[in-house]
N, C-alpha and C positions, 0 to 999 in steps of 0.2 A: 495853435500851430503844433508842429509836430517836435521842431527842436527848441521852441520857444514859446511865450507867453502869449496869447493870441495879441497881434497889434492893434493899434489905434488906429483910429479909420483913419488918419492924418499920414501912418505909417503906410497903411497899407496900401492908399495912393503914389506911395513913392516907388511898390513893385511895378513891375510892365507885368504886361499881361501874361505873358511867358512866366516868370517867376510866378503868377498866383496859380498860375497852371501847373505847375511842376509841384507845390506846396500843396493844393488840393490833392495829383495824384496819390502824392505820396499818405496824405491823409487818410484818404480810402483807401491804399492798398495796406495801410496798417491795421484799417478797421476788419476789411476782405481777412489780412492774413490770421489774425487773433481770431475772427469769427469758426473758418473755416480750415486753419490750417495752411503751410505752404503747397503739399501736394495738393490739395483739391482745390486751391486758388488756382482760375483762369484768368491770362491779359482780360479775356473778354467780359470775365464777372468785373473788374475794377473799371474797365473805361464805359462798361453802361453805369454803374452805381455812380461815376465822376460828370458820366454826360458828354463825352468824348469818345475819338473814334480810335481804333487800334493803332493807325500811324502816327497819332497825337502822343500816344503812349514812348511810340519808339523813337520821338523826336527827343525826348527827354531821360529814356532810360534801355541800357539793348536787350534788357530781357526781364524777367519776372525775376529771375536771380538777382540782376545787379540792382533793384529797386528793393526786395527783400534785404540784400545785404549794407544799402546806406540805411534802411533804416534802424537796423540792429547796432550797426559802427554808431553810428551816431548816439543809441541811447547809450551804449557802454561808454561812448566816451566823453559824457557829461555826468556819466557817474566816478567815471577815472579822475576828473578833476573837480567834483565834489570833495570825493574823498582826500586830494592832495591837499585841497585851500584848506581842507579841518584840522591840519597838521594846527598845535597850540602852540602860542610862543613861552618861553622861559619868563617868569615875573606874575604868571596870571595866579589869583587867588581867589576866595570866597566866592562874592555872586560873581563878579566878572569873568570866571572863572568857569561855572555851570553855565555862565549865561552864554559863552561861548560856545561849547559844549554840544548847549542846547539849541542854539542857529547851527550849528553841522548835522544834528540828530535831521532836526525840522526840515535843512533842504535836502538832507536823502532823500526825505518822506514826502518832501513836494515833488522831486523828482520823478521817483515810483509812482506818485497817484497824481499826476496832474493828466498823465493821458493815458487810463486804462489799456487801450487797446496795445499800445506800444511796450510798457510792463510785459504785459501777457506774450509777448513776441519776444524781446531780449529779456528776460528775466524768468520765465517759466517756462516757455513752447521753446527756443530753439536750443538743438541741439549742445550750443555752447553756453548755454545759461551758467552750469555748475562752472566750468572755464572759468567766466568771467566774475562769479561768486569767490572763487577761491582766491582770484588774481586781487580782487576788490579784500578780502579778509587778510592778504598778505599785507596790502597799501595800508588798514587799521592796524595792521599791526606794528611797521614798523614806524607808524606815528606816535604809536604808545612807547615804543622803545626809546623814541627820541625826546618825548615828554617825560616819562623816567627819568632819562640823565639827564634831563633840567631839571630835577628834582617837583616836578608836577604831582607824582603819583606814586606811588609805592613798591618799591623797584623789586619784591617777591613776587607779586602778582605776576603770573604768566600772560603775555602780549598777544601770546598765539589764540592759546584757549578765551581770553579775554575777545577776540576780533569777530572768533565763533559767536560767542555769543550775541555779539551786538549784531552781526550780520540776520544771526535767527531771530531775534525780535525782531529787527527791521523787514525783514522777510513776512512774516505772521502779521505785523501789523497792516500791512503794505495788501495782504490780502481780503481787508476787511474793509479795504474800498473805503474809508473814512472822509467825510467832507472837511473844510480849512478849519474849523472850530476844533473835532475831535482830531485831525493829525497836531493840529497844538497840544492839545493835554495828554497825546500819547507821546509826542516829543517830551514835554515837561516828566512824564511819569518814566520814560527811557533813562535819562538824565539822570534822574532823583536815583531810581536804581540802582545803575552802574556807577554812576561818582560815588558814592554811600560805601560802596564796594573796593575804590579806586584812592578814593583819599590817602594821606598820609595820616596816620593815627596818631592823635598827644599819648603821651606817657601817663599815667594816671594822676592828677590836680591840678596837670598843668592847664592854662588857657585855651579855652577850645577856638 
């Protein structure tokens, strides 16, 4: 699916047919839009690729526009609340700590590469990709600021430059298409990284 995990047939009986119709458009006009681009997508390239006819289209959406723009709103704003639930709470340590870390790296990364097509549409092709990059590196940052004065992390390290960075790994990795096995060890190798980077440092003998 296009905002979610593909369903269970069990699920997927519970749509009426209208909703698998609406969920299929939108699925090939994601595929249409990343292949091809917005301008050179036609209604008519996406309701032949879906097997429907043009007024089926505009039962569901009133233009190529407003079916382009759910599906952009939608991918930014399941990266918007990605980014909000990775805020860390005050008390976390050692593994519990990276391990957490490491589940916010990991569902950016499933986010980004669970549906190519859609990636390549909010996140590289349109116009407001950088937009929503920037808005997304402000949200990492001010998680870091807020984990700082929980005493998480190491309150010199800069928050800003620190968001950069994470955003540009995750960026880079995101374009290597990686299957579930290697987005795990590049979540693990993100992680190991930036925490290494991020810790609080003992004083020399003391207990690490």
């Amino acid at each position: 699916m296009i905002t979610a995990p593909p369903p269970t047939s069990s699920q997927d009986k519970r749509l009426t047919k209208g909703e698998r119709t609406r969920l299929q458009l939108l699925e090939v006009a994601a595929a249409e839009f990343a292949e091809r681009g917005f301008q050179h997508t036609r209604i008519s390239d996406i309701v032949a690729r879906a097997g429907v006819t043009q007024p089926v289209f505009y039962q569901y959406f009133t233009s190529k526009q407003a079916a382009y723009d759910e599906l952009v709103g939608m991918f930014a704003q399941r990266l918007r609340h990605a980014v909000g639930q990775a805020r860390l709470p005050a008390g976390l340590a050692g593994a519990e700590l990276a391990g957490r870390i490491r589940r916010g790296v990991n569902g950016l990364l499933s986010i980004l590469q669970e549906d190519p097509n859609l990636t390549r549409i909010g996140f590289f092709q349109v116009a407001a990709a950088e937009a929503l990059k920037d808005e997304l590196v402000a949200m990492i940052a001010d998680n870091v600021r807020a984990e700082q004065q929980a005493g998480l992390f190491r309150s010199e390290v800069r928050a800003d430059w620190f968001a950069q960075s994470l955003m540009g790994a995750i960026e880079r990795f995101t374009r290597q298409a990686p299957d579930a096995e290697q987005r795990e060890a590049q979540a693990d190798f993100i992680t190991d990284l930036f925490l290494d980077g991020m810790r609080i440092r003992q004083p020399p003998g003391s207990a690490s």
